[in-house]
C-alpha angles and dihedrals in degrees: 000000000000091000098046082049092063106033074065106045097240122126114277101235082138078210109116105239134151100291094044087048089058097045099053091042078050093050089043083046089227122117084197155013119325124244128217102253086222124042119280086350092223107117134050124198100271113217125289139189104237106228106166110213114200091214096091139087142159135323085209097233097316111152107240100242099148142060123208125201115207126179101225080223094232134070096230109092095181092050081054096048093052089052103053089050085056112105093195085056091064094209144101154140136211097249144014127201114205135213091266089047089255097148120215130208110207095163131025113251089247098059125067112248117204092241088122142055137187108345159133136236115216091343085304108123104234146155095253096190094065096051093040152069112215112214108191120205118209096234123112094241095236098121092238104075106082122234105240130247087238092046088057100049092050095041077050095050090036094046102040089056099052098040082057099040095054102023096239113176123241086240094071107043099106154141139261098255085057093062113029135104131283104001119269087031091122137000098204125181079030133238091286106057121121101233094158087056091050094046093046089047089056108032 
């Protein structure tokens, strides 16, 4: 404290008093508290294996305000990842999250990848795809295969940055099953997934 006092002129008390206060906001060049650059600051992209995936295109300008949680319906993430780089398969999703909790990007944020069909939102008809980023979990969806501990932390981690870095509500982080047409058509994540553990990770 003594020795930034008098780098800065200013009488070495080493006590933090009111002069000292305005010469180090000064030396920082801020007159008052500083703000995260990115909202709640709390989560940072966690690493991902890049696997482009042709079956994507774009939202046309729609700004991304939903996430959408799919099963992938098998257990064999690298047999679903192969498929969703298929162009011949039609469909896709911007992550996967594997068995081991290795998460996959298979299309960029800003492009609309095919994860979801015909839905709604809220009631509300709308072409899901284009609002939303589809984040696929390698699980069979049959409610008795369990989600791994490794597959929640990085859903957590995945979730809660994306949720931050587009301001997505918590209202419209979803499954499948929440969205689709007619009603009862999926039941993606699956009846055993642990959505309170996943919104309290994230909140």
């Amino acid at each position: 404290m003594k020795k930034f006092q008098a780098d800065n002129k200013l009488p070495t008390t080493g006590f933090y008093g009111d002069l000292t206060q305005a010469a180090l906001k000064k030396a920082l060049g801020t007159s008052g508290p500083t703000t995260p650059t990115t909202p709640g600051g709390k989560f940072t992209k966690p690493a991902v294996i890049n696997a482009p995936s042709p079956n994507q295109n774009s939202r046309g300008g729609t700004k991304i305000d939903t996430i959408v949680m799919h099963h992938t319906a098998t257990n064999n993430g690298a047999g679903d990842l192969s498929w969703m780089r298929n162009p011949q398969s039609k469909v896709s999703a911007h992550y996967m999250v594997d068995r081991d909790g290795k998460i996959y990007q298979l299309v960029g944020d800003d492009k609309r990848a095919w994860h979801a069909g015909k839905g709604e939102l809220h009631g509300v008809p709308s072409d899901i795809n284009n609002r939303s980023i589809g984040i696929e979990i390698v699980n069979d969806g049959s409610g008795k295969t369990p989600f791994t501990e490794a597959q929640y932390k990085s859903l957590t981690q995945l979730t809660g940055y994306l949720k931050q870095q587009h301001n997505i509500p918590m209202k419209n982080i979803v499954g499948h099953a929440d969205v689709a047409v007619p009603k009862g058509r999926k039941n993606d994540p699956a009846p055993n997934f642990d959505w309170n553990r996943l919104r309290k990770g994230i909140s």
